[in-house]
C-alpha positions as CSV (number, residue, x, y, z in Angstrom):
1,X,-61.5,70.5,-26.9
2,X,-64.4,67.7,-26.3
3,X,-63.5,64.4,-25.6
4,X,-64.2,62.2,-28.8
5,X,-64.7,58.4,-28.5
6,X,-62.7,57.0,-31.4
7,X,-62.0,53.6,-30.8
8,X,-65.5,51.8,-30.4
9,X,-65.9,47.6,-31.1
10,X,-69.1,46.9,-32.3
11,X,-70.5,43.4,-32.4
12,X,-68.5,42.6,-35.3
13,X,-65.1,42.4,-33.1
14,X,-64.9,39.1,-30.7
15,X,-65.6,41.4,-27.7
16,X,-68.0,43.8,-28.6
17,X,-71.2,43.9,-27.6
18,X,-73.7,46.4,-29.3
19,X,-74.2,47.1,-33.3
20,X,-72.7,50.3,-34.9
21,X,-76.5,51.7,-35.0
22,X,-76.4,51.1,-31.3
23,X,-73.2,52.9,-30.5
24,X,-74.7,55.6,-32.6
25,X,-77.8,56.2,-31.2
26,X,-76.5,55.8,-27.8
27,X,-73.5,58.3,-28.3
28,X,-76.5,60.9,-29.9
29,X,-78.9,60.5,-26.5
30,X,-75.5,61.2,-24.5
31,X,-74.3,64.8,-26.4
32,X,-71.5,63.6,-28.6
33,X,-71.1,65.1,-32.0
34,X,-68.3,62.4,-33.5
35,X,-67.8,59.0,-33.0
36,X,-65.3,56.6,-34.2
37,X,-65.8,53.0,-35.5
38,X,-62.2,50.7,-34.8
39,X,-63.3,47.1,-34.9
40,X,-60.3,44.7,-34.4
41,X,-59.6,42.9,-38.3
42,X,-62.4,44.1,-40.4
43,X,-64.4,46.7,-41.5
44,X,-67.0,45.1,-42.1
45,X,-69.4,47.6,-40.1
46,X,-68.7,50.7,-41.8
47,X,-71.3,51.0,-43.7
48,X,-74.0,50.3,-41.2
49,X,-72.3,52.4,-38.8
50,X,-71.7,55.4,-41.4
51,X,-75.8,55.0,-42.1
52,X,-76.7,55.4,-38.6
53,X,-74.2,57.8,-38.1
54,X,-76.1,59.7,-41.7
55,X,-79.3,59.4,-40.0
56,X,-78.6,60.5,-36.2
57,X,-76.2,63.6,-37.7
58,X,-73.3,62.2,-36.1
59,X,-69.9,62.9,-37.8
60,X,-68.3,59.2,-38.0
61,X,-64.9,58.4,-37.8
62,X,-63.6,55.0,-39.6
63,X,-60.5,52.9,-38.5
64,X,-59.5,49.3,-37.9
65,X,-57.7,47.9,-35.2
66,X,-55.2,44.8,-36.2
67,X,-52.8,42.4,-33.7
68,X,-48.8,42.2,-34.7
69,X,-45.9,40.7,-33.6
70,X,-44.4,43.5,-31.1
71,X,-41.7,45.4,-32.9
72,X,-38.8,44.5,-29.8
73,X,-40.6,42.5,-27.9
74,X,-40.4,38.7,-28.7
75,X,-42.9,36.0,-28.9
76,X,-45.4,38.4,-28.1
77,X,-48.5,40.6,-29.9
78,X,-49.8,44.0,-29.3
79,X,-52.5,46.2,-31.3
80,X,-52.5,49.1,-33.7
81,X,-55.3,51.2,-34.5
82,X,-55.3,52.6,-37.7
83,X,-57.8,55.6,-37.9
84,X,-58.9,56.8,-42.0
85,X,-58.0,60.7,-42.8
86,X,-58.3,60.5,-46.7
87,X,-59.7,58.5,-49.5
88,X,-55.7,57.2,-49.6
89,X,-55.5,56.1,-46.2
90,X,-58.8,54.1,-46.8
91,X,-57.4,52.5,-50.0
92,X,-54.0,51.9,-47.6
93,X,-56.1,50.2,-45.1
94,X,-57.6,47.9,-47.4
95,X,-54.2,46.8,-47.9
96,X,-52.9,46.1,-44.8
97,X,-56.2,44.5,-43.6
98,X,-56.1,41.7,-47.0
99,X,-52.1,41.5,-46.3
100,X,-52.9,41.1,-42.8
101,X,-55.4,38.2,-43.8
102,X,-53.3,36.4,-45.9
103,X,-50.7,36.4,-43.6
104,X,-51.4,36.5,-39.9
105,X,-51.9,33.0,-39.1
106,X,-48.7,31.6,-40.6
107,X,-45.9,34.4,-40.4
108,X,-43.9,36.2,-37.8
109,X,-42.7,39.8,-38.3
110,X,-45.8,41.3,-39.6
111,X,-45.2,45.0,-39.5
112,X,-42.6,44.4,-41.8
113,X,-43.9,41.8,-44.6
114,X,-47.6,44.1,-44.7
115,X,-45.2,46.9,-45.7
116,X,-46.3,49.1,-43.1
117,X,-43.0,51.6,-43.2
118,X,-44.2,54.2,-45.5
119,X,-47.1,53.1,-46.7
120,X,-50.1,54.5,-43.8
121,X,-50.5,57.9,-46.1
122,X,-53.9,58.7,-45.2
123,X,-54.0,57.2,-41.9
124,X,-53.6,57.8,-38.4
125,X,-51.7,55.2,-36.8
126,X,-52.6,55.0,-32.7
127,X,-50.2,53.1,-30.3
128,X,-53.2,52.1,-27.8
129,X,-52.7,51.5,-23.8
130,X,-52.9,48.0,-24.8
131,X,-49.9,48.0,-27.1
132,X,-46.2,47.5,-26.5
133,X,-45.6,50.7,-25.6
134,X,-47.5,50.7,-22.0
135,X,-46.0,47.1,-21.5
136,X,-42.3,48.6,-22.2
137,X,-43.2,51.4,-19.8
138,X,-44.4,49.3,-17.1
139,X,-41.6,46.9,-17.5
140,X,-39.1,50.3,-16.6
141,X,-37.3,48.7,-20.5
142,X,-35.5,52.1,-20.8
143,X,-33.6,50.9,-23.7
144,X,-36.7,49.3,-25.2
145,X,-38.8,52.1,-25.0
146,X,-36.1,54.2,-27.0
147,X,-35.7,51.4,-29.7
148,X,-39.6,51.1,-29.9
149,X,-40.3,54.7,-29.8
150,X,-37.3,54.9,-33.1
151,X,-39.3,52.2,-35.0
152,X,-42.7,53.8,-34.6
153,X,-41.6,57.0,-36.0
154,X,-39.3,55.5,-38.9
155,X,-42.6,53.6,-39.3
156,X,-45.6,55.9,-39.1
157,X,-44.3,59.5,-38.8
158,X,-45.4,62.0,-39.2
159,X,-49.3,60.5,-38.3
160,X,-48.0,58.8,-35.8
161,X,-49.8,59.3,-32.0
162,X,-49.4,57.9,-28.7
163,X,-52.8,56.8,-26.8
164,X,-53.6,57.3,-23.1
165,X,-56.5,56.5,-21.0
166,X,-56.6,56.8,-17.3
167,X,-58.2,54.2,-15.3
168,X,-56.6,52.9,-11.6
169,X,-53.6,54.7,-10.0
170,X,-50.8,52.9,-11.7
171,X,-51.8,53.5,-15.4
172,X,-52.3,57.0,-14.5
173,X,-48.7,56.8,-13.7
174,X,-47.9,55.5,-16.9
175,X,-50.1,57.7,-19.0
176,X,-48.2,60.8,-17.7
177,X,-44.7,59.0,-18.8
178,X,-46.3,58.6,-21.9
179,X,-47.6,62.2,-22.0
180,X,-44.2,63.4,-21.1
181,X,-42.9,61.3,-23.4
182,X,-44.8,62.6,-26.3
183,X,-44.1,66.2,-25.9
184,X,-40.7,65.0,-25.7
185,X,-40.5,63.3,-28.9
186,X,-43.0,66.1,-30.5
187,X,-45.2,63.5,-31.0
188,X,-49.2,63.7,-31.1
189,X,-50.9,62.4,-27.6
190,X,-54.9,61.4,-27.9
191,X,-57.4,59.9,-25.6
192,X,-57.9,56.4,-26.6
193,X,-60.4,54.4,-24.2
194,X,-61.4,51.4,-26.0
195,X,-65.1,51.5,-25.7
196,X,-66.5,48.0,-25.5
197,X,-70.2,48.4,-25.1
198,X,-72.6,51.0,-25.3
199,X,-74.6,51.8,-22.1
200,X,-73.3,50.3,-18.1
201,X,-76.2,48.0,-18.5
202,X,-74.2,45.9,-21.3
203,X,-71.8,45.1,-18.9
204,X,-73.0,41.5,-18.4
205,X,-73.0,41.0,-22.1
206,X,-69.5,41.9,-21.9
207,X,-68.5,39.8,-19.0
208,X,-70.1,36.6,-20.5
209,X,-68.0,37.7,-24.0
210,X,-64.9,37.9,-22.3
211,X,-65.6,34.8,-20.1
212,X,-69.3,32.5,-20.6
213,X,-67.9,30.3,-17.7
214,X,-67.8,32.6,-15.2
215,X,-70.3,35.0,-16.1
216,X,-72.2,37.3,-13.9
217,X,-76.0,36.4,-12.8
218,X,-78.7,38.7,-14.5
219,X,-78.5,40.8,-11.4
220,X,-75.3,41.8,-11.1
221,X,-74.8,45.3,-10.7
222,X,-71.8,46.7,-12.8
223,X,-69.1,49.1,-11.2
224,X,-67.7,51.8,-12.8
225,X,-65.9,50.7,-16.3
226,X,-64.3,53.2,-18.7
227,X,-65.3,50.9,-21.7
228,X,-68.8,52.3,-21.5
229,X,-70.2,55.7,-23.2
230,X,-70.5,57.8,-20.5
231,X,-72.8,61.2,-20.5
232,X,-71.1,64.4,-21.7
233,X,-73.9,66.0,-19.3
234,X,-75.2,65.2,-16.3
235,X,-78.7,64.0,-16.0
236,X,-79.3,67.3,-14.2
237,X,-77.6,69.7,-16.8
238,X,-79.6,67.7,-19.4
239,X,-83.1,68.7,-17.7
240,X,-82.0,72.4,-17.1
241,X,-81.0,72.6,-20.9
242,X,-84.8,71.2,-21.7
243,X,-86.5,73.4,-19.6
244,X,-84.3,76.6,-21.1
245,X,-85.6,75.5,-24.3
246,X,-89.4,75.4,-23.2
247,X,-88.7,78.2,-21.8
248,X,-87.7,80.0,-24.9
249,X,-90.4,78.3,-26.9
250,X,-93.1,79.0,-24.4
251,X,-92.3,82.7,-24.3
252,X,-91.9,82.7,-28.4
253,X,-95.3,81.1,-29.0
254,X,-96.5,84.1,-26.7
């Protein structure tokens, strides 16, 4: 099965760089089929990105990513990302996101006063690397990962999955707990890279976003990052495919 980037911030979240068109038209130049939209408290790119997605023949993917109190961890917030499967889980999303509004600023125990047991019909509910789950894990909280993993399904089951994306040496460690983990507790296990910007030549953007003090010089040279859209295919595989197709055409027109 091909890797699918679901969780993309545009410009609308606080730390994304590009426009949904963007992330569109760069996730059609690189080979993918699907991409997903899951901006952190709003939604208010959907429709640009479902118009770009309408006009690049890219099947999108809508979802929303909000910050709660941790369900056993105190004093502390993690994210959620909520991922749309119906017209219900839209209209359930809604919900949550105006609850989420109302409330978020001024109250404590979120998960439970935006009603979230029970009511995410229509929706995928992702625990992210960045969520309380990871930070449980890498605490070794044996009983805290037991009572968290007990919430989430009372919570979210049975559209409930766990998210893993390998980057350095120790999350990889942690993502195969979690893997282990979710066969364990028969739940499902997804990829779930937060892509930031579209293209490794965003990555300054980025870096000033995340910090404008100490951002890089215009000639800094990014490393690596897994918050980028990288290439299905190789820059190599992408000119054999062409010239196959030349080929083909050449020997048709004959």
């Amino acid at each position: 099965m091909a890797f699918v980037p679901l969780f993309c911030q545009s410009n609308y979240s606080t730390l994304g760089v590009n426009s949904p068109a963007e992330l569109v038209q760069r996730a059609r130049a690189v080979g993918y089929g699907s991409i997903g939209i899951c901006d952190e408290s709003t939604m208010v790119g959907h429709h640009e990105f479902d118009e770009a997605c309408r006009a690049q023949g890219v099947r999108p993917i809508f979802g929303c990513r909000i910050v709660i109190d941790g369900f056993v961890t105190e004093n502390k917030k993690f994210p959620l990302d909520f991922l749309i499967e119906s017209e219900q889980g839209y209209r359930n999303l809604v919900r949550i996101l105006s609850q989420y509004h109302e409330l978020k600023d001024r109250e404590s125990g979120l998960a439970r006063k935006l009603g979230l047991k029970g009511r995410t019909q229509g929706l995928w509910v992702v625990l992210p690397p960045e969520g309380e789950l990871y930070d449980l894990v890498k605490k070794q909280s044996k009983d805290g990962v037991e009572r968290f993993i007990q919430m989430a399904v009372e919570y979210f089951s049975p559209n409930l999955a766990l998210g893993v994306t390998p980057a350095t040496r120790a999350s990889s460690e942690t993502d195969t707990f979690i893997r282990r983990l979710a066969g364990f507790a028969h739940i499902t296990c997804v990829a779930a890279p937060q892509i930031l910007f579209a293209e490794p030549g965003d990555a300054p953007a980025f870096e000033f976003l995340k910090n404008p003090i100490s951002a890089p010089e215009r000639g800094w040279k990014p490393p690596e990052d897994p918050k980028t859209l990288s290439a299905i295919f190789s820059e190599a595989d992408i000119l054999a495919r062409l010239r196959k197709r030349t080929n083909r055409f050449m020997k048709a027109e004959r």
